[in-house]
N, C-alpha and C positions, 0 to 999 in steps of 0.2 A: 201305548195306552191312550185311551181319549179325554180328554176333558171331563167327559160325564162320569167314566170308571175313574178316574182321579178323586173327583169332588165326591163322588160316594163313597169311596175307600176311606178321603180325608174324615167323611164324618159321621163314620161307624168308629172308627179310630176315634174322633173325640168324645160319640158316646161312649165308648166302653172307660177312656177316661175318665170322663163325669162320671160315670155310677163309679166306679172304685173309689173314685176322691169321696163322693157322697159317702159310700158306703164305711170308709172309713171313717171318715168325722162323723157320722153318726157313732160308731165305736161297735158294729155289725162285723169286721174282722178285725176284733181287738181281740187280746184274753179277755178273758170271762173276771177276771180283777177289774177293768178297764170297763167293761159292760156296765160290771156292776157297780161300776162309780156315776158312771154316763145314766144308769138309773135314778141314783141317788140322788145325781144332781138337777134332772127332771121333778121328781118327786121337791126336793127342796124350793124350786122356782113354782111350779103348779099351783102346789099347798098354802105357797108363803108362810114356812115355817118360821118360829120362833127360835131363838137360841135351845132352850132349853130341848126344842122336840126337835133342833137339826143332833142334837146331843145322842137322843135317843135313833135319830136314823144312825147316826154315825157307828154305833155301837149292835145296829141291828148288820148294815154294809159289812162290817167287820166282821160279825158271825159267820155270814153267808160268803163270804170271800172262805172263810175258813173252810165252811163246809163243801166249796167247790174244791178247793184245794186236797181233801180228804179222799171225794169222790174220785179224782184225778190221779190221786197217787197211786190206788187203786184198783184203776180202771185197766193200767195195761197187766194186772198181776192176774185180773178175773178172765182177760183176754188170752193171755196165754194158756191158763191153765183148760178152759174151753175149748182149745186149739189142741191143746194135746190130748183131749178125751177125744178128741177125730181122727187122731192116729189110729189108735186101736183098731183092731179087727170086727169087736162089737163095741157100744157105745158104752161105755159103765155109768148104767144108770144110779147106780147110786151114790158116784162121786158126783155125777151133774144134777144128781135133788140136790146134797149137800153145800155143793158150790152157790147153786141158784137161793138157796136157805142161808148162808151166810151174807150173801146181796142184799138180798132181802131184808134182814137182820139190821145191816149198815143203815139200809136205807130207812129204816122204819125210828132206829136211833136218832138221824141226823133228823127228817119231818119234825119229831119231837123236840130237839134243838129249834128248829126253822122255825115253832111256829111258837113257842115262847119267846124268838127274838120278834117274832113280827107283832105278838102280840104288847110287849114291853115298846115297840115304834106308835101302834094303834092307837094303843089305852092315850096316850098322851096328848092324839088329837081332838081339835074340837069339833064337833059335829059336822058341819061346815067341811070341814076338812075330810070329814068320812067318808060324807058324801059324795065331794069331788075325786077322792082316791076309789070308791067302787065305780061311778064314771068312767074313771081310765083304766080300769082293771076289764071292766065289760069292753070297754073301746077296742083296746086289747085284744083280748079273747076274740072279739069278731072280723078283724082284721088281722088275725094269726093265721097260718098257713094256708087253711083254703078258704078264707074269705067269711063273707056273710053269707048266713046260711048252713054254716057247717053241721049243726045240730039237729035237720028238717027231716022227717023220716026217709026220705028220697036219699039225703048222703050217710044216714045213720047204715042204711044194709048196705053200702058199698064195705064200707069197715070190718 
């Protein structure tokens, strides 16, 4: 092998190192407990919260851990039973409305939960702080999967 395929091999090898290391300590393949701590504790440095309103993240973290944990447990029961409506010879549609209806169901439960814990985190900040949590919330959103621009009628009809 030559030198030059050496030294290129060596340093694809330590980039893929680096992004894992990155990607972990950012908490990108942690569980989703670990995310959502790694969340939290952004949000608490960002904001510069208070005792009182890290109380109230804490107790929102808490919720949302649960409700991940909910979705999860779940996920493999909606999976299988999916899986075995594909057995069949024809597709029984009416066990897969009712499957996709009890989904549904969960899911419209837990938002309800989600968004009384998020609002009980809110209510407690100060304005200032509102501000700078829709900041990161938009920052977000535009920098989530496909970038800026996601929403420009050009990538809306790819969808």
């Amino acid at each position: 092998m030559s030198k030059t395929a050496i030294i290129i091999v060596s340093l694809l090898v330590l980039l893929l190192i680096s992004g894992v290391a990155i990607a972990r300590y950012k908490g990108f393949c942690s569980n989703s407990e670990a995310r959502i701590g790694w969340m939290a504790e952004r949000l608490d440095k960002h904001l510069e919260l208070s005792d009182n309103q890290r109380v109230h993240l804490d107790k929102f973290r808490t919720e949302v851990i649960s409700m991940t944990e909910t979705i999860r447990s779940d996920r493999e029961m909606y999976a299988k039973e999916a899986a075995d409506l594909l057995n069949q010879t024809s597709l029984d549609r009416e066990r897969a409305h009712t499957l996709l209806m009890q989904k549904q169901a969960q899911l419209a439960s837990i938002s309800s939960d989600f968004i009384d814990a998020f609002a009980d985190f809110s209510d407690n900040l100060e304005q200032h702080q509102r501000d700078k949590l829709q900041t990161m919330i938009l920052h977000h959103k535009a920098h989530r999967h496909c970038g800026p621009g996601c929403d420009t009628p050009a990538n809306s009809k790819q969808e």
